[in-house]
C-alpha positions as CSV (number, residue, x, y, z in Angstrom):
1,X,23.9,10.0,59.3
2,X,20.8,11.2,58.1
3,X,19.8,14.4,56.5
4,X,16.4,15.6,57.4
5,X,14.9,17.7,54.4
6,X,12.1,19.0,56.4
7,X,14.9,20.5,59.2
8,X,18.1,20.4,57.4
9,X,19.2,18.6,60.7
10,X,21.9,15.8,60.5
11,X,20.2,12.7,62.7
12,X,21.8,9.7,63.7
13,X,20.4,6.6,65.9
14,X,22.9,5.5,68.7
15,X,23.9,1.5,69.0
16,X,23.9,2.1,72.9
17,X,20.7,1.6,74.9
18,X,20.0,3.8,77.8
19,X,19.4,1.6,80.3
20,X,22.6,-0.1,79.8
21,X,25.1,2.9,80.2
22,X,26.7,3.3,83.7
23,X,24.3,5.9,85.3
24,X,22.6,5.4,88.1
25,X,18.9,6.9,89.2
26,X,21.4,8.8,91.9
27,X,23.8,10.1,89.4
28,X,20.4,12.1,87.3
29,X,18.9,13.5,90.9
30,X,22.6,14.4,91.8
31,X,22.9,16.5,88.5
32,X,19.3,17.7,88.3
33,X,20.2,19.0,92.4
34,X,24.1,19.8,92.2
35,X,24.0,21.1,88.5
36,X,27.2,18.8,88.3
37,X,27.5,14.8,88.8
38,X,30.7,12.9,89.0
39,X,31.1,9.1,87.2
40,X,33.8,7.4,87.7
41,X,34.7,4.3,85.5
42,X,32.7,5.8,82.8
43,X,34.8,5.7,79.8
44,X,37.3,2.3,78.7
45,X,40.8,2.6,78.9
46,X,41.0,1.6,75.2
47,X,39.2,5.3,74.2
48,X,41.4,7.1,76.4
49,X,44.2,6.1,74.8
50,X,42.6,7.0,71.1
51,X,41.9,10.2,72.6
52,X,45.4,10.8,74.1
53,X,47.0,10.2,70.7
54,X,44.7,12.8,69.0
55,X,45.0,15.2,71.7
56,X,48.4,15.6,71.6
57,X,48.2,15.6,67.5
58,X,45.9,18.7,67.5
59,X,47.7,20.8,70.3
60,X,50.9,20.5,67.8
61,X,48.7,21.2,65.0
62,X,46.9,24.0,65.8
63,X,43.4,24.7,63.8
64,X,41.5,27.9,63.2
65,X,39.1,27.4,66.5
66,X,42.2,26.4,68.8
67,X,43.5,29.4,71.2
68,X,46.9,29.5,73.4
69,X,45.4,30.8,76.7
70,X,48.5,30.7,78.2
71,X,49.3,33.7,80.5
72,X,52.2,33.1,82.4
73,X,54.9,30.8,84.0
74,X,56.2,27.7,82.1
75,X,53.4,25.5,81.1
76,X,51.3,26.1,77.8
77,X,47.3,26.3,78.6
78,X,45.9,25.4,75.3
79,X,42.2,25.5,74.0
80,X,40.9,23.9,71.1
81,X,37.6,23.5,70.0
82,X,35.3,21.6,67.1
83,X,38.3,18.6,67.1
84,X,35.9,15.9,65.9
85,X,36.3,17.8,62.6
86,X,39.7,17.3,62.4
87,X,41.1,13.8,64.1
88,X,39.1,10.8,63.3
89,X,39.7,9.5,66.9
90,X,37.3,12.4,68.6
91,X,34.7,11.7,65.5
92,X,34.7,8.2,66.3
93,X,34.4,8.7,70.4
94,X,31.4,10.7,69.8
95,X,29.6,8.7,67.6
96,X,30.6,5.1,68.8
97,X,31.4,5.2,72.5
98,X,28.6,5.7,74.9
99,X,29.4,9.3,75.9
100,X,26.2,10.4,74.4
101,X,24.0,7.8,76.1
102,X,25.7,9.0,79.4
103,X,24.7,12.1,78.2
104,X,20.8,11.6,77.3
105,X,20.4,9.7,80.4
106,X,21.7,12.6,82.4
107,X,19.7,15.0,80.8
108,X,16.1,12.2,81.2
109,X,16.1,12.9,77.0
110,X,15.7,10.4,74.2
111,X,17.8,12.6,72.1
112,X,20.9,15.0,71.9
113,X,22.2,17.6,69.9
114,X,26.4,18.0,69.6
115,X,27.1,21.8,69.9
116,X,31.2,21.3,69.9
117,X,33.7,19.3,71.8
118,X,37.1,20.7,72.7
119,X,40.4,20.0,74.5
120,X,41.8,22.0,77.1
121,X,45.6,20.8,78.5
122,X,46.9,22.6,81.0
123,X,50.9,21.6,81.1
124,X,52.5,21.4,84.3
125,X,54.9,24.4,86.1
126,X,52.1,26.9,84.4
127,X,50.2,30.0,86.4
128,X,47.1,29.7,83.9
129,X,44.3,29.6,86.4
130,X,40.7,29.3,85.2
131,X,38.8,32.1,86.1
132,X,35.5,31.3,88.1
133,X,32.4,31.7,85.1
134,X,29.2,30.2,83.9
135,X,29.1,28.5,80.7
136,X,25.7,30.1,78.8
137,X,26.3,33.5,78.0
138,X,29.5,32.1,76.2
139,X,27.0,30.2,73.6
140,X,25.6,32.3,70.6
141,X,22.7,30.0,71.0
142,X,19.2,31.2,72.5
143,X,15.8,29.3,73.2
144,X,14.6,26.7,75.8
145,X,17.4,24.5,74.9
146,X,20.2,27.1,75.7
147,X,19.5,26.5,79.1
148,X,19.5,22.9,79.2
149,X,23.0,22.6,77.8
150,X,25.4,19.6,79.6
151,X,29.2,19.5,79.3
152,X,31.3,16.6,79.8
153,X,34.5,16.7,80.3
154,X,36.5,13.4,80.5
155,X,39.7,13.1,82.3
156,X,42.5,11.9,80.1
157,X,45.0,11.9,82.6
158,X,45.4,11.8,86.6
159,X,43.5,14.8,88.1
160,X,44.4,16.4,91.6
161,X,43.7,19.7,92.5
162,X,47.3,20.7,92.5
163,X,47.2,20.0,88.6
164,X,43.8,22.0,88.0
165,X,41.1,19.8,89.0
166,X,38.0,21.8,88.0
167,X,35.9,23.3,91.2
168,X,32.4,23.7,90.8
169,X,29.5,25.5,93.0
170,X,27.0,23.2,93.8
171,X,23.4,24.5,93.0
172,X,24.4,27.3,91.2
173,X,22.4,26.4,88.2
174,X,19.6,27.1,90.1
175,X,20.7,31.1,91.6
176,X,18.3,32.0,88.8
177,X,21.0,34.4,86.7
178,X,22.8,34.3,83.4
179,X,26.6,35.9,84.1
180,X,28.8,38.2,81.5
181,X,31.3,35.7,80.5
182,X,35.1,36.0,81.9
183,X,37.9,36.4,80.0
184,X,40.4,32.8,80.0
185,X,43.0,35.0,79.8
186,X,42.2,37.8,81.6
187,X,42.3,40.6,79.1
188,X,39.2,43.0,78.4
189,X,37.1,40.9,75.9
190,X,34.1,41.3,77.6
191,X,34.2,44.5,79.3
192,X,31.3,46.8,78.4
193,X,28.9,44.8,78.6
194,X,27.2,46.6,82.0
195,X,23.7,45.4,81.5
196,X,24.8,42.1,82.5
197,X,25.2,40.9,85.8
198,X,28.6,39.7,87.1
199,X,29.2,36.8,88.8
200,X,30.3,37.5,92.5
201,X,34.1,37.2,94.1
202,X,34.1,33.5,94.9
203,X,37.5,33.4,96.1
204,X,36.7,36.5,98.3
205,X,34.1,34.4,100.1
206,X,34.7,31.0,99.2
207,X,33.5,29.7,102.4
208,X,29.9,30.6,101.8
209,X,29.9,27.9,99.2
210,X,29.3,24.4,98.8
211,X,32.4,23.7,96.3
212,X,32.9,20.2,94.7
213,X,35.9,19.0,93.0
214,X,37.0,15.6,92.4
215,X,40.8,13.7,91.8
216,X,39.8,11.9,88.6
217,X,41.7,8.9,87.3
218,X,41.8,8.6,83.5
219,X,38.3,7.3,81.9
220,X,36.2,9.5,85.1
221,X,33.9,11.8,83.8
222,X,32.6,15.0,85.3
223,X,29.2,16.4,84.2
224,X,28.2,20.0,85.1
225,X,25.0,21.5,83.4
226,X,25.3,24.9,81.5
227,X,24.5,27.7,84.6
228,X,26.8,25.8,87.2
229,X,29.5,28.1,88.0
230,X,33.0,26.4,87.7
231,X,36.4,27.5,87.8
232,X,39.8,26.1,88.3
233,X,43.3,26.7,90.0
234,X,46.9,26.4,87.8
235,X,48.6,23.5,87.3
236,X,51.6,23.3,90.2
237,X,52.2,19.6,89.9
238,X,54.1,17.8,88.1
239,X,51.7,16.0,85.5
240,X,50.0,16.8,82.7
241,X,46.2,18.1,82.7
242,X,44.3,17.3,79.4
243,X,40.7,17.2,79.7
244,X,38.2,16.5,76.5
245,X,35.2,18.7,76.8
246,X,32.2,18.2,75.2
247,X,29.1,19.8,74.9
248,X,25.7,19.0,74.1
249,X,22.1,20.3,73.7
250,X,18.7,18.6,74.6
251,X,15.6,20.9,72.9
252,X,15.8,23.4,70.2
253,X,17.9,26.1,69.6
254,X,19.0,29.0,67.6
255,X,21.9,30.8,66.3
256,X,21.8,34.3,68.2
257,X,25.7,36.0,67.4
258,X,25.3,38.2,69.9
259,X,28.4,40.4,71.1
260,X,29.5,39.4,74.4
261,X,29.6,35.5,73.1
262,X,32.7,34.0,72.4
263,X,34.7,35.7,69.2
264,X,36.1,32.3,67.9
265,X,32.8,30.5,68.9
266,X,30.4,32.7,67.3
267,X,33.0,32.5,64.2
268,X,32.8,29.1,64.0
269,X,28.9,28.6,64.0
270,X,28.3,31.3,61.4
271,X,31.4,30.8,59.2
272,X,32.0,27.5,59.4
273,X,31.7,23.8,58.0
274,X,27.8,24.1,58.8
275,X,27.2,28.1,58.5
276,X,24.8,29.6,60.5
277,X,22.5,32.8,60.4
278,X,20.9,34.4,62.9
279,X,17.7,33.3,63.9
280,X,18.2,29.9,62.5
281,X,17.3,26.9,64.0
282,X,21.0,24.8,64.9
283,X,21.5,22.4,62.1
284,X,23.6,21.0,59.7
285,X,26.4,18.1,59.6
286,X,28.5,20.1,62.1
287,X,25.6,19.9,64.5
288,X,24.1,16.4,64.1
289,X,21.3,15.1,66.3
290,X,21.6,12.0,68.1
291,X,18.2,9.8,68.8
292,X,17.6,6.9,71.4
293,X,14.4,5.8,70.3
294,X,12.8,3.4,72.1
295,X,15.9,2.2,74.0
């Protein structure tokens, strides 16, 4: 990594070339037009099985941005966030695997910014469904690049929709709002916040939208860009649900703490390893920069 003086940015060059990553022209117009793209195949077995090990590690070793969203029946629903800075295994699968290359040729950039990644297991028997929401207003970020935000999130087991297979609304990234955030765990977080507008009841009227969801085997990768709306049902199977999320930035941004952002987010970018103020432009080791050059 290098530390830019000028920007007090962390930048790194990637060994992976974009051309040679396995995303097809069709894959970048289905997530420019669907706001979310599925690739199958995308990441080796041989990560997935790194990542397992570490995923299990950190949800028995909670850290100070993890959260136990769990609100009913038997299984935990766990959330934990910034786990590069913890296990070596997500640290290395950011920076050596060729999730970020997926990424950058998704997004038709020659670089990418890491905001966070996180982990979010659903165990199986458990009523924690995932309430229908849009990603942005979540962010304490503002600028052209908070609206050009892509999240991955990589199956690390077998996904049905009986074991919480993410749904998303195809298009919605382009209805032309910014939503009040919903609370995970349905509590009142985020009420009060009346100037913003709320999504509508998608379950009310599910019919009068195009919903995607995929079964993902582990390694498959689902893409969805920062105003999709996306939600997902409990976990009734029998199986495990762990899914590494990870989120990253193309174009400038700044830290903006505002109050209906996420508590332990917001926490994290102004209190923690790379401590922001408001205003600031995103930098710091915590938030490196990752460049494709010429490739």
């Amino acid at each position: 990594m290098l530390l830019s003086a000028q920007t007090g940015k962390t930048r790194m060059k990637s060994p992976f070339k974009l051309q040679d990553v396995p995303v097809s022209d069709s894959d970048v117009s289905i997530y420019e037009r669907d706001g979310v793209v599925c690739i199958k195949n995308a990441i080796s077995i041989d990560w997935i099985e790194k990542l397992r090990v570490a995923a299990d590690w950190v949800q028995q070793n909670p850290g100070p941005y993890d959260t136990d969203l769990t609100t009913g029946g038997k299984g935990q629903f766990y959330g934990g966030q910034f786990l590069w800075l913890r296990r070596e295994e997500f640290k290395e699968f950011l920076f050596s695997s060729p999730i970020a290359a997926i990424v950058a040729r998704l997004m038709a950039s020659k670089r990418v910014q890491l905001f966070y990644d996180f982990l979010l297991t659903k165990e199986p028997g458990g009523s924690n469904k995932t309430p229908w929401h849009q990603d942005r207003l979540y962010y304490p970020l503002k600028g052209k690049g908070a609206d050009n935000i892509c999240s991955t999130w990589i199956a690390l087991d077998p996904v049905t929709i009986d074991s919480g297979a993410v749904e998303y609304i195809s298009g919605s990234h382009k209805w032309g709002h910014a939503y009040v955030p919903e609370s995970f765990t349905f509590d009142e977080r985020f009420d009060g916040h009346d100037d913003i507008k709320k999504l509508p009841d998608i379950d009310a009227d599910r019919d009068q939208y195009d919903i995607k969801s995929w079964d993902l085997e582990p390694g498959d990768i689902v893409a969805h860009h920062v105003l999709n709306v996306h939600g997902a049902p409990e976990n009734t199977a029998d199986i495990r649900r762990r899914g590494h999320a990870i989120r990253w930035i193309s174009g400038e941004v700044k830290f903006d703490p505002r109050p209906e952002t996420q508590p332990i987010l917001r926490e994290a970018v102004e209190n923690g390893p790379s401590p922001q103020t408001a205003n600031q432009v995103l930098s710091g080791e915590t938030f490196p920069v990752i460049n494709f050059g010429d490739n």
